[in-house]
C-alpha positions as a Markdown table, in Angstrom:
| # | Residue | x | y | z |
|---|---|---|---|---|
| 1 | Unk | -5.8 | -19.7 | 14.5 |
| 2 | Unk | -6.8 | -17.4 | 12.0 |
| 3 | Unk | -7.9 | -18.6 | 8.1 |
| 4 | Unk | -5.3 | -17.9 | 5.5 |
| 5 | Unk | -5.5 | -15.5 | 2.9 |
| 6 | Unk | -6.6 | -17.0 | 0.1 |
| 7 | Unk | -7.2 | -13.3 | -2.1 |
| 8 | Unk | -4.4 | -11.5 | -3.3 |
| 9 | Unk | -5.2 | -8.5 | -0.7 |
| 10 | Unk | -3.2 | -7.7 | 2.2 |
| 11 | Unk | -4.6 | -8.7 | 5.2 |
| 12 | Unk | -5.5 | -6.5 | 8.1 |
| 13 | Unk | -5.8 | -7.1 | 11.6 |
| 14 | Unk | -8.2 | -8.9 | 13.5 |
| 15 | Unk | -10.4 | -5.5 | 14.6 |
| 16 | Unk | -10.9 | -4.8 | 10.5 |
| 17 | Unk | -13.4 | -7.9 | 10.4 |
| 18 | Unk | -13.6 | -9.3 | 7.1 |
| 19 | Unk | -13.0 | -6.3 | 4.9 |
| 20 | Unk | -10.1 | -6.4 | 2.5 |
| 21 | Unk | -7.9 | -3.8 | 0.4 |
| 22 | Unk | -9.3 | -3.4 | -2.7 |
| 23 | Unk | -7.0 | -3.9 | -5.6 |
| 24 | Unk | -6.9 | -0.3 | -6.2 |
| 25 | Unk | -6.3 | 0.5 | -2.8 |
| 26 | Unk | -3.7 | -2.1 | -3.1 |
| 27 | Unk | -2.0 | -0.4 | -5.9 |
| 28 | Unk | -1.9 | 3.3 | -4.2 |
| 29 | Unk | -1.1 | 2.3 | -0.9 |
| 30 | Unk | 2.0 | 0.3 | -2.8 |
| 31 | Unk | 3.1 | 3.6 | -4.3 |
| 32 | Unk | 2.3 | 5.6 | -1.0 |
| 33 | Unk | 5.0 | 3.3 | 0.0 |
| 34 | Unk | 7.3 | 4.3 | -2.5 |
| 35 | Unk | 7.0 | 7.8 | -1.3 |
| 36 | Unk | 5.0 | 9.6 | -4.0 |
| 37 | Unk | 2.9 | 12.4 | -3.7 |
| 38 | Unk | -1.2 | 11.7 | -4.3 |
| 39 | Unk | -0.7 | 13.4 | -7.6 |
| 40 | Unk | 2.7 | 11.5 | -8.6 |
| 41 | Unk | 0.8 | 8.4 | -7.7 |
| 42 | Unk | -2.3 | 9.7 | -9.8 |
| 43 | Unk | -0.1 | 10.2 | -13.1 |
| 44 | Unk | 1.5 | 6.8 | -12.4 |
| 45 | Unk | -2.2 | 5.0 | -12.3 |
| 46 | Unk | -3.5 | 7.6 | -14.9 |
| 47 | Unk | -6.3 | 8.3 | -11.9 |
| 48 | Unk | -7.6 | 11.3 | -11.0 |
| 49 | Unk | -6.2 | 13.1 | -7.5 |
| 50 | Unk | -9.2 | 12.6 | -5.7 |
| 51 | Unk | -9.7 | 9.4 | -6.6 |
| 52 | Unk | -6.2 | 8.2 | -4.9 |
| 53 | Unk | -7.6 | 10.4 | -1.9 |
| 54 | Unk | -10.2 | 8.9 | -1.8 |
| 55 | Unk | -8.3 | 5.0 | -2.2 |
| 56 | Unk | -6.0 | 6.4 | 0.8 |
| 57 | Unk | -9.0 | 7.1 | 3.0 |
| 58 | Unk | -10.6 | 3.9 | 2.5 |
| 59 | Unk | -7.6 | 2.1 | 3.3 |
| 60 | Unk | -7.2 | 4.2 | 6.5 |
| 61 | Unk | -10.4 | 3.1 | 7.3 |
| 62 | Unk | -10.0 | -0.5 | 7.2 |
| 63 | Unk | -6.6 | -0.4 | 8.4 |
| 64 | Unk | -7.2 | 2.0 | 11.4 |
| 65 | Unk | -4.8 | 3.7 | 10.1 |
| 66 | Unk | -4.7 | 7.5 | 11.1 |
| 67 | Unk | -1.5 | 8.9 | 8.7 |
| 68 | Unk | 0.0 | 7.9 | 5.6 |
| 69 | Unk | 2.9 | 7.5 | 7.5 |
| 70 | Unk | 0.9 | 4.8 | 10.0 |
| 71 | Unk | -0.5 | 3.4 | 6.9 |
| 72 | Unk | 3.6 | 2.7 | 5.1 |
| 73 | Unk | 4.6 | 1.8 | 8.5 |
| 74 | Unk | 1.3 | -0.7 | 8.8 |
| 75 | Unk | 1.9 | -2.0 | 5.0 |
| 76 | Unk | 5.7 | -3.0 | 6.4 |
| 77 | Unk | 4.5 | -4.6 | 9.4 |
| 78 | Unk | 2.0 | -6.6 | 8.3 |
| 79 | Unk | 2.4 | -7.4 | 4.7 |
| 80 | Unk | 6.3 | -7.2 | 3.3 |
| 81 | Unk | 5.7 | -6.0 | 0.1 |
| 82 | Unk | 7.9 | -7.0 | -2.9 |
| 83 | Unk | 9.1 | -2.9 | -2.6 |
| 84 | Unk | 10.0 | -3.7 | 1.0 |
| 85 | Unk | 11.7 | -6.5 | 0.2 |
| 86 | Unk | 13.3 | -5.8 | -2.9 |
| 87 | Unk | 17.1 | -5.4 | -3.8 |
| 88 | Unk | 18.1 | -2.5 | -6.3 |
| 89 | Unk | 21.7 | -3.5 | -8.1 |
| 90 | Unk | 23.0 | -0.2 | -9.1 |
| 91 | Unk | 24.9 | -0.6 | -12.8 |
| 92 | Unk | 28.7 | -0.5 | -11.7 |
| 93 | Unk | 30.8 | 3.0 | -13.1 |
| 94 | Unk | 33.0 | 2.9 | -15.8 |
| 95 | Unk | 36.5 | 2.3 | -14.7 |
């Protein structure tokens, strides 16, 4: 049986050891989700491109990720995201 979670950081799997996502790497790998580009997900965390590269790569890393697209598919497997989860009501047309 494995401890619980006690940080607000997603978990990773067992091979990762003890290493968490950062809360920055939280945040980017969040928006990764969303589908924006490194530099749409730069001017959304008023960051720098190569710093979100650089967030991405470390959360490759600890995930054993090897894609973005691994990583989104890893953040859906494993930690159900509020954006995964989320319902978007649409504002109903005028009749």
């Amino acid at each position: 049986m494995q401890p619980q979670n006690q940080s607000n950081s997603f978990p990773l799997p067992p091979s990762a050891g003890s290493q968490r996502l950062s809360p920055a790497e939280q945040s980017v790998v969040t928006l990764l989700f969303e589908g924006l580009s490194n530099k749409a997900i730069a001017q959304r965390l008023i960051l720098s491109p190569r710093t979100v590269e650089s967030h991405i790569s470390h959360a490759l890393a600890k995930t054993g990720c090897q894609s973005r697209l691994e990583l989104t598919l890893w953040l859906i497997a494993n930690c159900q995201p509020e954006a995964a989860t989320s319902v978007v009501t649409l504002p109903g047309l005028p009749a």
